[in-house]
mmCIF entry with sequence, helices, sheets and N, C-alpha, C, O atoms, coordinates in Angstrom:
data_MODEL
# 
_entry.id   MODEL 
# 
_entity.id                         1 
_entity.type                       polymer 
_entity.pdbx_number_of_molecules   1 
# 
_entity_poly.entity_id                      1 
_entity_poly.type                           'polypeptide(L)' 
_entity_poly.nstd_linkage                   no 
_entity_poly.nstd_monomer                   no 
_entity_poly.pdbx_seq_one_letter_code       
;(UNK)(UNK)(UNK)(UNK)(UNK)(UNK)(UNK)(UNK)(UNK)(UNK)(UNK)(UNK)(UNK)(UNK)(UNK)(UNK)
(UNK)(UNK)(UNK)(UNK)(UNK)(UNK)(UNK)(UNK)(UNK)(UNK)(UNK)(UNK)(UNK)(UNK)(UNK)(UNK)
(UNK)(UNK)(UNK)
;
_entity_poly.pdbx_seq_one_letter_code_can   XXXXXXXXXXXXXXXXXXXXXXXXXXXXXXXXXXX 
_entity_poly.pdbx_strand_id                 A 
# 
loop_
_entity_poly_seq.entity_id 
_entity_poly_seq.num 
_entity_poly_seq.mon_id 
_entity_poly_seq.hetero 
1 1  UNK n 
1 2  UNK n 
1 3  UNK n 
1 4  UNK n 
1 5  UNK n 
1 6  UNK n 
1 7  UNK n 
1 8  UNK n 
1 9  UNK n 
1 10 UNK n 
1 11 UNK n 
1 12 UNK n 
1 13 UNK n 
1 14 UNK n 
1 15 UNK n 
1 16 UNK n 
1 17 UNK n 
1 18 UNK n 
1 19 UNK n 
1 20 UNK n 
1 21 UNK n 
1 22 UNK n 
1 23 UNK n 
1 24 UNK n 
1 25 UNK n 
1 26 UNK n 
1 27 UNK n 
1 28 UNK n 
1 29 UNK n 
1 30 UNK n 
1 31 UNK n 
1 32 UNK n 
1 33 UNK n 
1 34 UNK n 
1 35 UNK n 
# 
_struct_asym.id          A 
_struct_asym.entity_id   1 
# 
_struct_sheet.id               AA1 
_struct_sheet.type             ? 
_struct_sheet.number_strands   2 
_struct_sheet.details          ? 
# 
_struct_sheet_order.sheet_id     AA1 
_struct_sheet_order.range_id_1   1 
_struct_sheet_order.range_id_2   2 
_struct_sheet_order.offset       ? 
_struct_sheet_order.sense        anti-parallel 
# 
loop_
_struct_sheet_range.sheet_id 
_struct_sheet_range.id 
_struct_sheet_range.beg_label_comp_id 
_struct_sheet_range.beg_label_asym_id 
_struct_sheet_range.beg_label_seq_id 
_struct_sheet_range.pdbx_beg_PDB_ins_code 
_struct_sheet_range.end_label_comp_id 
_struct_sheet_range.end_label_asym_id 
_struct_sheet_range.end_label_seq_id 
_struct_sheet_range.pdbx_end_PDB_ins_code 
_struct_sheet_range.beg_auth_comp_id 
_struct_sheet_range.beg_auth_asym_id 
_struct_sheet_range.beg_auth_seq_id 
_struct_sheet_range.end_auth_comp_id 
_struct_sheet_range.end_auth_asym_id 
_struct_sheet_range.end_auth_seq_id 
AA1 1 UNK A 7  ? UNK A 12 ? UNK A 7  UNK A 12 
AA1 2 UNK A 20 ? UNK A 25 ? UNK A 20 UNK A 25 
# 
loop_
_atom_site.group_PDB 
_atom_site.id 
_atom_site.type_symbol 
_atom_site.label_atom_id 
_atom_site.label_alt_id 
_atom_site.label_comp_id 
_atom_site.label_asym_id 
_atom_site.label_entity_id 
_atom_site.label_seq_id 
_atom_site.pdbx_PDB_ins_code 
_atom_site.Cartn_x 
_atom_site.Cartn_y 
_atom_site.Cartn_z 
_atom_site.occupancy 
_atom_site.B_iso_or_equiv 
_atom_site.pdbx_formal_charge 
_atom_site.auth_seq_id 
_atom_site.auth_comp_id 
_atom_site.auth_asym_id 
_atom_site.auth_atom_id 
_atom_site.pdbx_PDB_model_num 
ATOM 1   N N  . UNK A 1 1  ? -78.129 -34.429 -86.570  1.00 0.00 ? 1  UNK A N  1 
ATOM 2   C CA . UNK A 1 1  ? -78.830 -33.429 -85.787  1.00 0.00 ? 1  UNK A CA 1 
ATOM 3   C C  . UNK A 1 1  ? -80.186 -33.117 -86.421  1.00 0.00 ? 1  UNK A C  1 
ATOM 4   O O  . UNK A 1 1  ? -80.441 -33.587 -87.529  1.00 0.00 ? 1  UNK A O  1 
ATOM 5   N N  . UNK A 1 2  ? -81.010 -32.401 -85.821  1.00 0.00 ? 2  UNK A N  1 
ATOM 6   C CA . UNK A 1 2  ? -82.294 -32.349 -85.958  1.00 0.00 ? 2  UNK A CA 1 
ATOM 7   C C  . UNK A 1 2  ? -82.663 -31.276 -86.618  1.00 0.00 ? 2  UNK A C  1 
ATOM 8   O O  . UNK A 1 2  ? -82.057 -30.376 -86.037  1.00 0.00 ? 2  UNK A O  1 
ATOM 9   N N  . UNK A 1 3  ? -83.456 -30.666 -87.715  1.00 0.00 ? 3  UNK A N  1 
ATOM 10  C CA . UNK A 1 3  ? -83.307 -29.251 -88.764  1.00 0.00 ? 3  UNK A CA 1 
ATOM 11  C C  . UNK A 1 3  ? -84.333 -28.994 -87.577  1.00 0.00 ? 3  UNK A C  1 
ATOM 12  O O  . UNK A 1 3  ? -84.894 -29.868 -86.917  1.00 0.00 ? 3  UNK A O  1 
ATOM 13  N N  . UNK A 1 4  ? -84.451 -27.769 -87.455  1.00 0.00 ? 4  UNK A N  1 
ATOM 14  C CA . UNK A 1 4  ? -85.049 -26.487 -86.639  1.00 0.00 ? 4  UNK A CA 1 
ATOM 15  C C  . UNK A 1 4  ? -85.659 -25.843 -87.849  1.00 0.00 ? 4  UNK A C  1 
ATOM 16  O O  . UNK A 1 4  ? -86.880 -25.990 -87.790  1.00 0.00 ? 4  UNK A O  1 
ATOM 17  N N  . UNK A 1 5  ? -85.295 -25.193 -88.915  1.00 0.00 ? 5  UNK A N  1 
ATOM 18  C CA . UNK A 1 5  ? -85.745 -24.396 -89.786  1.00 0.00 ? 5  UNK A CA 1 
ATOM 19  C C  . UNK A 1 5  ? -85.132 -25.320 -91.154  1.00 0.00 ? 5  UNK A C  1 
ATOM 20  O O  . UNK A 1 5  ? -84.084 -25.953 -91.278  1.00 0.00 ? 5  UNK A O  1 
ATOM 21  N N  . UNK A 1 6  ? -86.312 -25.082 -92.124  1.00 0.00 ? 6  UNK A N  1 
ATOM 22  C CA . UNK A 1 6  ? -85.961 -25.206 -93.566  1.00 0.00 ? 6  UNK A CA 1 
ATOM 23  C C  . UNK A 1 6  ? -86.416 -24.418 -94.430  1.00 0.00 ? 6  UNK A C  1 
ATOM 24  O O  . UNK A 1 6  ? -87.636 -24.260 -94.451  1.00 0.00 ? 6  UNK A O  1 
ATOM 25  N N  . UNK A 1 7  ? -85.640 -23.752 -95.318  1.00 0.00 ? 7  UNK A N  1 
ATOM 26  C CA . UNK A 1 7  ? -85.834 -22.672 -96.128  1.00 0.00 ? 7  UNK A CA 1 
ATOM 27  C C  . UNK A 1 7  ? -86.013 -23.110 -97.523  1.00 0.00 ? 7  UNK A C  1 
ATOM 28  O O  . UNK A 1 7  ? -84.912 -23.374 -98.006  1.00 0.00 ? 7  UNK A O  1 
ATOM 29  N N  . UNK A 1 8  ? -86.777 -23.252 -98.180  1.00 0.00 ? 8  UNK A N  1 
ATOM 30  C CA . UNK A 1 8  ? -86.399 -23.702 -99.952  1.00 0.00 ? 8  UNK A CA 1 
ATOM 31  C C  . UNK A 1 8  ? -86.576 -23.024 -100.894 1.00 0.00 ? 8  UNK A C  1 
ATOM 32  O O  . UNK A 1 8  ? -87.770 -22.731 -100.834 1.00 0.00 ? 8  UNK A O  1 
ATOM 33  N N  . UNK A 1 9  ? -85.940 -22.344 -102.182 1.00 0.00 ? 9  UNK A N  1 
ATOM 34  C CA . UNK A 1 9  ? -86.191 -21.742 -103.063 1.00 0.00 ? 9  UNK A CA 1 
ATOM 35  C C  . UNK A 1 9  ? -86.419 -20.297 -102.831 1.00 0.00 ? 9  UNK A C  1 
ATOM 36  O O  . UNK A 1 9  ? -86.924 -19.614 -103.722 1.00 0.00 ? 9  UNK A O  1 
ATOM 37  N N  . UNK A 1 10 ? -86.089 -19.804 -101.723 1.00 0.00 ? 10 UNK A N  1 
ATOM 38  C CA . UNK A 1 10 ? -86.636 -17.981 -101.768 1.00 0.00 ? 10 UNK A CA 1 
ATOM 39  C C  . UNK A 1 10 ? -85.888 -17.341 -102.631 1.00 0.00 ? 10 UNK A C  1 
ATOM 40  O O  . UNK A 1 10 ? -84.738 -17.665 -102.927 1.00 0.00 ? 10 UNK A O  1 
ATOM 41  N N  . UNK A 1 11 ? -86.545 -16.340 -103.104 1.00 0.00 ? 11 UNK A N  1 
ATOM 42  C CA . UNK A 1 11 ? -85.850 -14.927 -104.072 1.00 0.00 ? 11 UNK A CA 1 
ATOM 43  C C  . UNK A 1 11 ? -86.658 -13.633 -103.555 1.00 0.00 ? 11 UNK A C  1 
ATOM 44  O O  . UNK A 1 11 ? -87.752 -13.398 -103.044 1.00 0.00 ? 11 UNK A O  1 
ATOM 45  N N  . UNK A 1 12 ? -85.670 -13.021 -103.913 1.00 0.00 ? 12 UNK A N  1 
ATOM 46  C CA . UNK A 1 12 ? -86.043 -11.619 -103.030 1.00 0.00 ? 12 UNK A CA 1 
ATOM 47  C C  . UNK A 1 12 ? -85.964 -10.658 -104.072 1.00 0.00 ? 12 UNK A C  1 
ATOM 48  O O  . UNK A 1 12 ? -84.997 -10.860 -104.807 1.00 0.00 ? 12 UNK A O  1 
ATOM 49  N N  . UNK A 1 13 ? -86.773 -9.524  -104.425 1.00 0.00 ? 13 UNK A N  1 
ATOM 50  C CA . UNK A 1 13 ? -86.773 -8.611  -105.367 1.00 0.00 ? 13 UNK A CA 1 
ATOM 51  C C  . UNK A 1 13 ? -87.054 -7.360  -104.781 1.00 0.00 ? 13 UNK A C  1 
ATOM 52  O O  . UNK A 1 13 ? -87.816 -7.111  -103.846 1.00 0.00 ? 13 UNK A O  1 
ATOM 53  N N  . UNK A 1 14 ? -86.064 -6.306  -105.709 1.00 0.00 ? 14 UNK A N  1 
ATOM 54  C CA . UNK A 1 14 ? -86.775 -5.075  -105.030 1.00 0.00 ? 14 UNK A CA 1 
ATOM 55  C C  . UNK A 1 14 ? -86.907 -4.115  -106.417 1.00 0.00 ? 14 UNK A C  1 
ATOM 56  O O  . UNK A 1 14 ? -86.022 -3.885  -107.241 1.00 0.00 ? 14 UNK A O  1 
ATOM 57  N N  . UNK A 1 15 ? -87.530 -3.900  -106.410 1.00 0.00 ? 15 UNK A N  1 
ATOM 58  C CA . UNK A 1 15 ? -88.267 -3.811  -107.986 1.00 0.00 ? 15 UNK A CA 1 
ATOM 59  C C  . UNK A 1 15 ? -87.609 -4.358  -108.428 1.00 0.00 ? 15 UNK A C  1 
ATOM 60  O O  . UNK A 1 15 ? -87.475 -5.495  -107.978 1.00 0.00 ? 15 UNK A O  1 
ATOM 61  N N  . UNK A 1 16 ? -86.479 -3.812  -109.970 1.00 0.00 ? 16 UNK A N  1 
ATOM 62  C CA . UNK A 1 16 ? -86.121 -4.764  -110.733 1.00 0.00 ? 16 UNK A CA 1 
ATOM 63  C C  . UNK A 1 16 ? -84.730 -5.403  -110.811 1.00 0.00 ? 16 UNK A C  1 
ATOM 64  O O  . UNK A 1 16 ? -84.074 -5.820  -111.766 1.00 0.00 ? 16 UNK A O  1 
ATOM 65  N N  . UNK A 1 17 ? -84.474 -5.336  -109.364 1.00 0.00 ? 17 UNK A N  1 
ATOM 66  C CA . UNK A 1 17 ? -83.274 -5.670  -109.020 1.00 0.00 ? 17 UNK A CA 1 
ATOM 67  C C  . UNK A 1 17 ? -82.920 -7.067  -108.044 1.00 0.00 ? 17 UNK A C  1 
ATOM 68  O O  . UNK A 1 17 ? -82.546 -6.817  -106.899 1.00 0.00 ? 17 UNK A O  1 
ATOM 69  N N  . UNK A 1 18 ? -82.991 -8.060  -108.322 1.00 0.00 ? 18 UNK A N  1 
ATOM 70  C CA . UNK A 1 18 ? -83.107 -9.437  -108.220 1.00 0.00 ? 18 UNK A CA 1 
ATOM 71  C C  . UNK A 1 18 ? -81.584 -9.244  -106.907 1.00 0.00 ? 18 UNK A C  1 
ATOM 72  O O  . UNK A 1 18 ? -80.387 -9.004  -107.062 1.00 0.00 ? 18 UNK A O  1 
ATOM 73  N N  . UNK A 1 19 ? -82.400 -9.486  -105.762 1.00 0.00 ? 19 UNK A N  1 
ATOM 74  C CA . UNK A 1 19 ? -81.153 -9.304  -104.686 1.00 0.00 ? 19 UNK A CA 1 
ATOM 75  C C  . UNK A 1 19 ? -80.504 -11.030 -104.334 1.00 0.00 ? 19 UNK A C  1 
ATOM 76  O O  . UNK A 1 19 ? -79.360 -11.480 -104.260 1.00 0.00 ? 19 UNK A O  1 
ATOM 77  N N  . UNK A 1 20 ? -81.680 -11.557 -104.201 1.00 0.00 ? 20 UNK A N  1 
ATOM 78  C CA . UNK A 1 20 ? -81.449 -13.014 -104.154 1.00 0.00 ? 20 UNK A CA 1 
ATOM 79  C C  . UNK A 1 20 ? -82.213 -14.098 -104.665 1.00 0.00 ? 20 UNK A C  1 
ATOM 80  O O  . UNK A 1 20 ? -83.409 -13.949 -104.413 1.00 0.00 ? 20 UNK A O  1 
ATOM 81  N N  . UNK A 1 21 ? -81.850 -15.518 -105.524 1.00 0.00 ? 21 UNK A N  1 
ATOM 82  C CA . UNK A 1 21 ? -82.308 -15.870 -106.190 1.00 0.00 ? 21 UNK A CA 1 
ATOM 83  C C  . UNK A 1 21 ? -82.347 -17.365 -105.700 1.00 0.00 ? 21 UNK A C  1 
ATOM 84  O O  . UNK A 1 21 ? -81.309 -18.026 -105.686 1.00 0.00 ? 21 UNK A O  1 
ATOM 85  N N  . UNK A 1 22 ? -83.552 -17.894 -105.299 1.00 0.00 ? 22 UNK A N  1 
ATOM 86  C CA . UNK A 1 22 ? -83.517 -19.395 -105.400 1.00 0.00 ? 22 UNK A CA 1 
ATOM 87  C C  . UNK A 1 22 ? -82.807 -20.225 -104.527 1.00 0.00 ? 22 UNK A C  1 
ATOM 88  O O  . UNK A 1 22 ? -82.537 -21.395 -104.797 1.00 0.00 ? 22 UNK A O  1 
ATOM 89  N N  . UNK A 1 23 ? -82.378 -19.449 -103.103 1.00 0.00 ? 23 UNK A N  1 
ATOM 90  C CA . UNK A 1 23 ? -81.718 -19.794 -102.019 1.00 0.00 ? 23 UNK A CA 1 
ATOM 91  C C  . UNK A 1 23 ? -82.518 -20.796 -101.360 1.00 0.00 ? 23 UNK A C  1 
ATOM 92  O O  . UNK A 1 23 ? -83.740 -20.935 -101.389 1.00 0.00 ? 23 UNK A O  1 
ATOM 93  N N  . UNK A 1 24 ? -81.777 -21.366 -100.856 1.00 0.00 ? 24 UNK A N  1 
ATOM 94  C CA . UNK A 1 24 ? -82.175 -22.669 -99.943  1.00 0.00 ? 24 UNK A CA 1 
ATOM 95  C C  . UNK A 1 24 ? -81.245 -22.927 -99.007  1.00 0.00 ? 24 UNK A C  1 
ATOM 96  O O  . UNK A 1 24 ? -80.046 -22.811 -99.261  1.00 0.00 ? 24 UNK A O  1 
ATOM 97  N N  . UNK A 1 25 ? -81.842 -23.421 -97.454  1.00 0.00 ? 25 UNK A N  1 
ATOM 98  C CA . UNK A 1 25 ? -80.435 -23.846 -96.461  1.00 0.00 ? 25 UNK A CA 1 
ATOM 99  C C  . UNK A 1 25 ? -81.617 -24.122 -95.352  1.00 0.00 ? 25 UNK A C  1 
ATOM 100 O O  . UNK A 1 25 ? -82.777 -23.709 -95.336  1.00 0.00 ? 25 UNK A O  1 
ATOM 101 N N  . UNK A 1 26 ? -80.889 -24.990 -94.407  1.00 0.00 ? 26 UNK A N  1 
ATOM 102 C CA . UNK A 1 26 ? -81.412 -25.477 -93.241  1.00 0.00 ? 26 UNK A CA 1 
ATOM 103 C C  . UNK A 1 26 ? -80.792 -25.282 -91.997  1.00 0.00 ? 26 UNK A C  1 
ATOM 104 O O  . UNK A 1 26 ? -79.739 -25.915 -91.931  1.00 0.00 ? 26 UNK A O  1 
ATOM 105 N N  . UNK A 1 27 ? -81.092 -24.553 -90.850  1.00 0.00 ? 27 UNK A N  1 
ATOM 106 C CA . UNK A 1 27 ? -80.777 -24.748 -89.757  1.00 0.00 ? 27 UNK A CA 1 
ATOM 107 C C  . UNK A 1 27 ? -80.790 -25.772 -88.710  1.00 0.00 ? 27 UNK A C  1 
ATOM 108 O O  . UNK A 1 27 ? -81.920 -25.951 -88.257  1.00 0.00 ? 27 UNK A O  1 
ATOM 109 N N  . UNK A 1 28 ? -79.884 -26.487 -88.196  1.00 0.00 ? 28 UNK A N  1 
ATOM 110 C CA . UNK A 1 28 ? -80.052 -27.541 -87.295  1.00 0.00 ? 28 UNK A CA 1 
ATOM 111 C C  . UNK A 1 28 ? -79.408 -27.519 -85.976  1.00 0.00 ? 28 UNK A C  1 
ATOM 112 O O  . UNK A 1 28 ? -78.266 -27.059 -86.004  1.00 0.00 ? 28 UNK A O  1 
ATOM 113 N N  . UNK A 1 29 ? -79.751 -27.819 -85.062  1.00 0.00 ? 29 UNK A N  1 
ATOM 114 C CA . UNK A 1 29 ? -79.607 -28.211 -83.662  1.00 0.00 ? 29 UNK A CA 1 
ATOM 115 C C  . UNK A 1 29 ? -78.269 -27.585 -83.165  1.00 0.00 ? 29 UNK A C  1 
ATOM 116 O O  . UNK A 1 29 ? -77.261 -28.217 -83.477  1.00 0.00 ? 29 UNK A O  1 
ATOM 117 N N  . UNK A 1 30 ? -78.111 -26.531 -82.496  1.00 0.00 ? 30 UNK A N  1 
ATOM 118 C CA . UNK A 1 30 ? -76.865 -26.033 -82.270  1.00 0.00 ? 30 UNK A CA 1 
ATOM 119 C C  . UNK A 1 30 ? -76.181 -25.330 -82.985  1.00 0.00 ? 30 UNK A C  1 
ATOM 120 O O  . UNK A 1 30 ? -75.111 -24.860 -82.599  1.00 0.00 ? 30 UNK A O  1 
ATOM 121 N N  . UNK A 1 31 ? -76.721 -25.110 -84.270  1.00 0.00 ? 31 UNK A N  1 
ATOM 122 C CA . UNK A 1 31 ? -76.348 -23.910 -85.269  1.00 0.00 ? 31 UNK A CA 1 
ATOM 123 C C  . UNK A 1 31 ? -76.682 -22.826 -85.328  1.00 0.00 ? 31 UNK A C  1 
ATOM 124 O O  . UNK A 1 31 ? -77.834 -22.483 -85.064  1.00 0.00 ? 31 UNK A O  1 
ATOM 125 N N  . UNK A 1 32 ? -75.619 -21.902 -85.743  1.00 0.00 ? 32 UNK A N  1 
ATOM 126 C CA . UNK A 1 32 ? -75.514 -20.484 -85.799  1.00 0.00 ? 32 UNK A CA 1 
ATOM 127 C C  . UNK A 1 32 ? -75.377 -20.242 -87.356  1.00 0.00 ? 32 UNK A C  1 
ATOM 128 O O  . UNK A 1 32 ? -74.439 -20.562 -88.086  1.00 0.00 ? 32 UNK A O  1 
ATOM 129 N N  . UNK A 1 33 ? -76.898 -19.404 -87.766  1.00 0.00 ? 33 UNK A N  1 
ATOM 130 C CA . UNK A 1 33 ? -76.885 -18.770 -89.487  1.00 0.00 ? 33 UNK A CA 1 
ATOM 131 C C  . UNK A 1 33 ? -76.743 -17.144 -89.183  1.00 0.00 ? 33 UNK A C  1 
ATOM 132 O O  . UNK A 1 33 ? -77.408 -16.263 -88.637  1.00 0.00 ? 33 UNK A O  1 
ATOM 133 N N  . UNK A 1 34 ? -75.516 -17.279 -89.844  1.00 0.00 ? 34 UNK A N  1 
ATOM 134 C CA . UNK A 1 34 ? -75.932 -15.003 -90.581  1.00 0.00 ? 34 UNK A CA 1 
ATOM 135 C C  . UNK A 1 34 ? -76.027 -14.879 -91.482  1.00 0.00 ? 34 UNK A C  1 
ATOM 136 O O  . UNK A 1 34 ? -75.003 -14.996 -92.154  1.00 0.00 ? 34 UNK A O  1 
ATOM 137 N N  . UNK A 1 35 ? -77.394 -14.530 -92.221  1.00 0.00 ? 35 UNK A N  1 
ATOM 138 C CA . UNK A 1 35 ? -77.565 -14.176 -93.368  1.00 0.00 ? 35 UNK A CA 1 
ATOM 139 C C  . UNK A 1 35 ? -76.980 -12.951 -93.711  1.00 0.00 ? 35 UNK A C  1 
ATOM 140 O O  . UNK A 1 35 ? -77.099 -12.509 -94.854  1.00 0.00 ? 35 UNK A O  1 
# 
C-alpha cells in the first residue's frame, strides 16, 4: 500500500518534561492512526 503520511524522529517537550521521544510511524492507504 501506498504511505499517505511519514513521520520521523519527533519529540515533544513541555518544559522539562520529555512527553515523547524520537517517535516515528507511517500512515498508509486505508489506515486508521490514534495517537
Amino acid at each position: 500500500m501506498t504511505e499517505l503520511l511519514q513521520i520521523k524522529a519527533v519529540t515533544k517537550r513541555f518544559g522539562g518534561l520529555v512527553a515523547v521521544n524520537n517517535v516515528s510511524f507511517a500512515v498508509r492507504e486505508r489506515e486508521i492512526l490514534s495517537v
